[in-house]
C-alpha positions in Angstrom: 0.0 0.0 0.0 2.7 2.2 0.8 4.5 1.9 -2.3 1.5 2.3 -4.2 1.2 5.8 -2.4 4.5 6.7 -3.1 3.6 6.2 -6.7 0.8 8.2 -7.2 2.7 10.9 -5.0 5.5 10.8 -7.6 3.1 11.2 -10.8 1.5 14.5 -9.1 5.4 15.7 -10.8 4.4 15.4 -14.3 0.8 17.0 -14.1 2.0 19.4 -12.2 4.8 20.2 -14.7 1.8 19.8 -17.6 -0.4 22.2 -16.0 2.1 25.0 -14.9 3.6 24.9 -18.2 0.1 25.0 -20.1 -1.4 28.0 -17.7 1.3 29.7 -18.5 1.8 29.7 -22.1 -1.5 30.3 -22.2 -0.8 33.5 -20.2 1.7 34.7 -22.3 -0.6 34.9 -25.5 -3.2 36.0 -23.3 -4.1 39.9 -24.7 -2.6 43.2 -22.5 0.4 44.2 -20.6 0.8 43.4 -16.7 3.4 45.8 -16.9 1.0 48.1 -18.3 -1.8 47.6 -15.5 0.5 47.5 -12.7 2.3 51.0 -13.5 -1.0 52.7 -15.4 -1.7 54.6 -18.7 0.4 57.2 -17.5 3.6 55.0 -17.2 6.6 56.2 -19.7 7.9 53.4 -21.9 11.3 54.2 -19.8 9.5 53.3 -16.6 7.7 49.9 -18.2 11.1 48.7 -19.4 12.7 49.4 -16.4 10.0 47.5 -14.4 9.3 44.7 -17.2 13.7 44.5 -16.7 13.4 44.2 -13.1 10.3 41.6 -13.5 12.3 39.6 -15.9 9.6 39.9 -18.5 12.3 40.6 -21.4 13.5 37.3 -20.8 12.4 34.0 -23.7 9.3 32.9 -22.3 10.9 29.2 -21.3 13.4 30.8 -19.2 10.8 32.5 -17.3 8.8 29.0 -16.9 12.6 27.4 -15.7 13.3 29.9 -13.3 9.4 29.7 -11.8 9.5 25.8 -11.5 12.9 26.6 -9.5 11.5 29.0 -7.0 8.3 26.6 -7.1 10.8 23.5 -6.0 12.0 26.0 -3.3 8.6 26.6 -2.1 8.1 30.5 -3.6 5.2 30.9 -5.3 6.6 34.3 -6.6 5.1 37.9 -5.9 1.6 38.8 -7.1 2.1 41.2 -9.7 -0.9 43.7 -8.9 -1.3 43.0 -4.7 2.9 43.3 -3.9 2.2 40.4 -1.5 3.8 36.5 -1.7 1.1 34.5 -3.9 1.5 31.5 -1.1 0.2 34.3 1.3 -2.7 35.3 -1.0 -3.4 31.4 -1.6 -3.3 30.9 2.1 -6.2 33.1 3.1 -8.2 32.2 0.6 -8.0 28.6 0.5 -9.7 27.8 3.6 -13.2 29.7 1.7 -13.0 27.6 -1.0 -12.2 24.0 1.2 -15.4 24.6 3.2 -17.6 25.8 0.8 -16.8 22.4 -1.5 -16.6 20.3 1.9 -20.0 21.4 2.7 -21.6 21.5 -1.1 -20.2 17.5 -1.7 -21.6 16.7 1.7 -24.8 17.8 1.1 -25.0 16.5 -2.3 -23.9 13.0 -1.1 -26.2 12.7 1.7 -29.4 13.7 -0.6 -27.5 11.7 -3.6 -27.1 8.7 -2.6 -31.1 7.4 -0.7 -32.2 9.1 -3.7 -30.4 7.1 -5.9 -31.0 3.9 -3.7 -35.1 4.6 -3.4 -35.2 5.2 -7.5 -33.7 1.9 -8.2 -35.5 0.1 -5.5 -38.8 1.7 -6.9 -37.8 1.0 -10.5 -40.3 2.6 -12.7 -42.5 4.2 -10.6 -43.7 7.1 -9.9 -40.9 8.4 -7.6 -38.0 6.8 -9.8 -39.5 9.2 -12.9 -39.7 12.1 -10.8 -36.1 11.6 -9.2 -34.5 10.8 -12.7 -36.0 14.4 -13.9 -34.6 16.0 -11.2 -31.5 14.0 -11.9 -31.5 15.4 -16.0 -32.2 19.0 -14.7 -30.1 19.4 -12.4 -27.0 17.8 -15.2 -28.4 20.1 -17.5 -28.6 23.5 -15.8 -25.7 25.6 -16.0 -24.4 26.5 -12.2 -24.1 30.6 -12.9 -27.9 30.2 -14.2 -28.9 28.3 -10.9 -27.0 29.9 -8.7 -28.4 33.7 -10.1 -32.0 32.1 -9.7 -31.4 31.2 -6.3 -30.1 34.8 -5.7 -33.4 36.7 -7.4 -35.4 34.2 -5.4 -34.4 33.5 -1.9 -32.4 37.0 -1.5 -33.4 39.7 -3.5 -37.5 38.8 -3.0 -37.4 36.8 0.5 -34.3 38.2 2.1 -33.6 35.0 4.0 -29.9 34.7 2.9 -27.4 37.2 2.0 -26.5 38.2 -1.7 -23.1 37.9 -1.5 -19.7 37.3 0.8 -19.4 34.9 3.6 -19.8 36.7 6.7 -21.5 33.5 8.6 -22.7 30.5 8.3 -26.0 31.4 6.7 -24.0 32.7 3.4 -23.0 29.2 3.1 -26.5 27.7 2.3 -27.3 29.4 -1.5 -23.1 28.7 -2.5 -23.5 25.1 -1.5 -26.7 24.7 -3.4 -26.0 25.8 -6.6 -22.8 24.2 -6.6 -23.6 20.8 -5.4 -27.0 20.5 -6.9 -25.7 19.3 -10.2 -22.8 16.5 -8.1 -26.0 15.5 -6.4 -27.9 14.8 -9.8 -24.9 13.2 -11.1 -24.4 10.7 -8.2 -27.8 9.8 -8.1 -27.8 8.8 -11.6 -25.0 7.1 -11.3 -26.1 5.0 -7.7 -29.6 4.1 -9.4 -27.4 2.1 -12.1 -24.9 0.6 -10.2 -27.7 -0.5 -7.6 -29.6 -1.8 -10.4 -27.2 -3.8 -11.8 -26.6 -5.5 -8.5 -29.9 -6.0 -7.6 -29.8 -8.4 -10.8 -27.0 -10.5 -9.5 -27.4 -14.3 -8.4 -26.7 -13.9 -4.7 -28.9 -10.9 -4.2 -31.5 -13.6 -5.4 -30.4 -16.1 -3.3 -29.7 -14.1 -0.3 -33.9 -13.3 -0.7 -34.4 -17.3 -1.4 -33.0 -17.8 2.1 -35.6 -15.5 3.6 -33.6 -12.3 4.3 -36.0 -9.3 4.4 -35.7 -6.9 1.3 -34.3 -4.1 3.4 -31.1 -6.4 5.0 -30.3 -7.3 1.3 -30.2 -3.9 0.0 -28.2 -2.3 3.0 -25.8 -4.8 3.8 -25.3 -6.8 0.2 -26.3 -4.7 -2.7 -25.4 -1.0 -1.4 -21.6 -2.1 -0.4 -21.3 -3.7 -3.6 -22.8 -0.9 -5.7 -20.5 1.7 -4.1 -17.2 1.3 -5.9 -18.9 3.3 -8.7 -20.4 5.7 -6.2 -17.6 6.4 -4.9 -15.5 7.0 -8.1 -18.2 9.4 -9.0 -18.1 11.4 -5.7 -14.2 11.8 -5.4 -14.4 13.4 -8.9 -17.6 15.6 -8.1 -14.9 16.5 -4.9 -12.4 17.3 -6.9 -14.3 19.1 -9.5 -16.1 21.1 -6.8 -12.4 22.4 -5.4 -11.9 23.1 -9.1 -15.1 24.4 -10.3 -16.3 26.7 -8.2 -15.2 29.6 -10.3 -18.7 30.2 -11.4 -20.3 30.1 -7.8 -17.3 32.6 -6.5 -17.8 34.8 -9.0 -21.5 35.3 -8.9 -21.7 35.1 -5.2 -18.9 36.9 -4.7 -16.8 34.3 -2.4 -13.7 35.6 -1.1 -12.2 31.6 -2.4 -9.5 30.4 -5.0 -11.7 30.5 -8.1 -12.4 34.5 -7.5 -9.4 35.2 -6.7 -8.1 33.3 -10.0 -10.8 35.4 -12.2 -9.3 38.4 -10.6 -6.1 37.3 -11.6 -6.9 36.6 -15.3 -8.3 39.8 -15.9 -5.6 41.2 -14.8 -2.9 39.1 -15.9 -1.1 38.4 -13.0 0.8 34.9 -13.7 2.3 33.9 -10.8 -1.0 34.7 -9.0 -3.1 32.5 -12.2 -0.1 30.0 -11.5 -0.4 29.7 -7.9 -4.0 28.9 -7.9 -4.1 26.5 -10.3 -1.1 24.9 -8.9 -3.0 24.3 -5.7 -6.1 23.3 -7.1 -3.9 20.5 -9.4 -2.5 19.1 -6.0 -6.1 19.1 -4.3 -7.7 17.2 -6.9 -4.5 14.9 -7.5 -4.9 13.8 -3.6 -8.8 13.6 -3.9 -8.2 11.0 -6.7 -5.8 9.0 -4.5 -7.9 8.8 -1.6 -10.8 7.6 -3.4 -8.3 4.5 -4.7 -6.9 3.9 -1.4 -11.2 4.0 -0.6 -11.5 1.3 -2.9 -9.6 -1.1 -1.1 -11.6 -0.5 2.3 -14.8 -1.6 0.2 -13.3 -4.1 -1.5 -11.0 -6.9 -0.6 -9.7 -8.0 -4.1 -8.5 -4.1 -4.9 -6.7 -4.1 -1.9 -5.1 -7.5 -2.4 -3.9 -5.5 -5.6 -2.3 -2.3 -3.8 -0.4 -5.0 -1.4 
C-alpha cells in the first residue's frame, strides 16, 4: 500500500509540470500588458522597461517558466504582480473559503444523492423513480451561474432570507453550496440508481432473498456495499471538481475563495497569482483522486489484495 502511495505521490510531478507549463503559455498569449496595468496609462515606456527589466519579462518565455518551476521546487510561489504580496500568502487566506464551501456543497450532495439514488432503483419505474431521474436530467443540464443567479433573485433579492453575496457566517454558506452541489447530487444519483440496479440483478442478491432475508437487509448490507465502488468514483471526482469548479459560484456570489481570486487574476494578468491557484487546485484534486483508490480497497478486498 505504501508503495502504491509513493507512486501516485511521484506522478503528481508530471501534471503538475503539464499544468504549470500550459497556464502559462497560455498567459503569455493572453491579450494586454501586466506591466501596463500595474504601473497605469500614464507609465513612460522608460519606466515599463525598467519595471518589465526588473520583473524579468524581457526574458524568452521558457526561461521564465525554468526559473518559476525553480522558485516553485524552493517553495516561492513568486510575488503577485498587482497585490505586492507572496502568492502562497494570498493562496493561504483564501483557500480555507473555497475548502469549506466544496466540503459542505459534496456533503450535502452525497447525503441527498445517494437514498435518492438507492429509493429510484429500489422503486424501479415508478412514480418516484420518474420524478427523481427528472430532477437528476435537470439538475446535469442547468448551467451553475444560471442556478445559482436564480437562487439569488429568489431566496435574496425577493425573500431576504440569505445574503447576496460574501461569507460573513454560516447562513451565506446555504445558497453557495446549493448551486454548486446540486448538479454533483444529480450526477451521483444517476449514477447509484445504475450501479444498484445492476446488483440487484445478480445471483446472490436472489439467493440471499431465497433464504428468507428481508428486502431491506439485502439492499443495506449486500447490494449497497457492492454498488459503491462506482459511487464512490463518482463522488471523489464531483470533490475534486467542486475544489476546481467553483469559479462560477465565487464569482456570482462573490466568495472571497480560490476560483475568485483566480478570475481576478486573469483579468488582470497576473501569472504567478493565475499559476499559484491553479497549482493548488492540481494538488487538491490529485490527492482527492488517491484517496478515493486507497477507498477502494476498504470496500473491496480484491483491490486491496492488488495495492499489497
Amino acid at each position: 500500500m505504501l508503495k502504491y502511495i509513493f507512486k501516485r505521490l511521484l506522478a503528481l510531478i508530471p501534471v503538475i509540470i503539464g499544468v504549470t507549463f500550459l497556464v502559462f503559455m497560455i498567459m503569455q498569449l493572453a491579450p494586454g500588458d501586466p506591466v501596463q496595468l500595474i504601473l497605469g496609462e500614464n507609465a513612460t515606456p522608460e519606466q515599463k522597461e525598467e519595471l518589465r527589466e526588473e520583473m524579468g519579462l524581457n526574458d524568452p518565455v521558457l526561461i521564465q517558466y525554468v526559473r518559476y518551476m525553480v522558485n516553485f521546487c524552493k517553495g516561492d510561489l513568486g510575488v503577485s504582480y498587482t497585490t505586492k504580496r507572496p502568492v502562497i500568502d494570498e493562496v493561504a487566506s483564501r483557500f480555507p473559503y473555497t475548502f469549506n464551501l466544496s466540503i459542505v456543497a459534496g456533503v450535502v450532495s452525497i447525503i441527498l444523492a445517494i437514498p435518492l439514488g438507492i429509493l429510484a432503483a429500489v422503486k424501479q419505474n415508478t412514480i418516484f423513480d420518474n420524478v427523481s431521474m427528472i430532477v437528476s436530467l435537470i439538475g446535469v443540464s442547468m448551467p451553475i451561474f444560471w442556478l445559482a443567479l436564480l437562487l439569488i433573485l429568489v431566496f435574496s433579492l425577493n425573500l431576504g432570507w440569505f445574503p447576496v453575496q460574501g461569507a460573513d457566517s454560516w447562513i451565506s454558506y446555504i445558497l453557495p453550496a446549493i448551486s454548486l452541489g446540486f448538479m454533483n447530487m444529480a450526477s451521483i444519483a444517476r449514477t447509484t440508481r445504475s450501479s444498484m440496479l445492476e446488483t440487484v440483478r445478480q445471483d446472490y442478491i436472489r439467493t440471499a432473498r431465497a433464504k428468507g432475508v428481508s428486502k431491506s437487509n439485502v439492499i443495506v448490507k449486500h447490494a449497497f456495499k457492492n454498488a459503491l465502488i462506482p459511487t464512490i468514483t463518482v463522488c471523489g471526482i464531483q470533490m475534486g471538481q467542486l475544489l476546481g469548479g467553483s469559479v462560477l459560484t465565487e464569482t456570482v456570489f462573490a466568495w472571497p475563495g480560490l476560483g475568485r481570486l483566480m478570475v481576478q487574476s486573469i483579468n488582470s494578468r497576473d501569472v504567478p497569482m493565475v499559476l499559484g491557484c491553479m497549482t493548488v487546485l492540481t494538488v487538491c484534486f490529485s490527492v482527492v483522486n488517491l484517496l478515493v483508490d486507497l477507498l477502494y480497497g476498504f470496500m473491496d478486498p480484491r483491490i486491496k489484495a492488488m495495492y499489497s
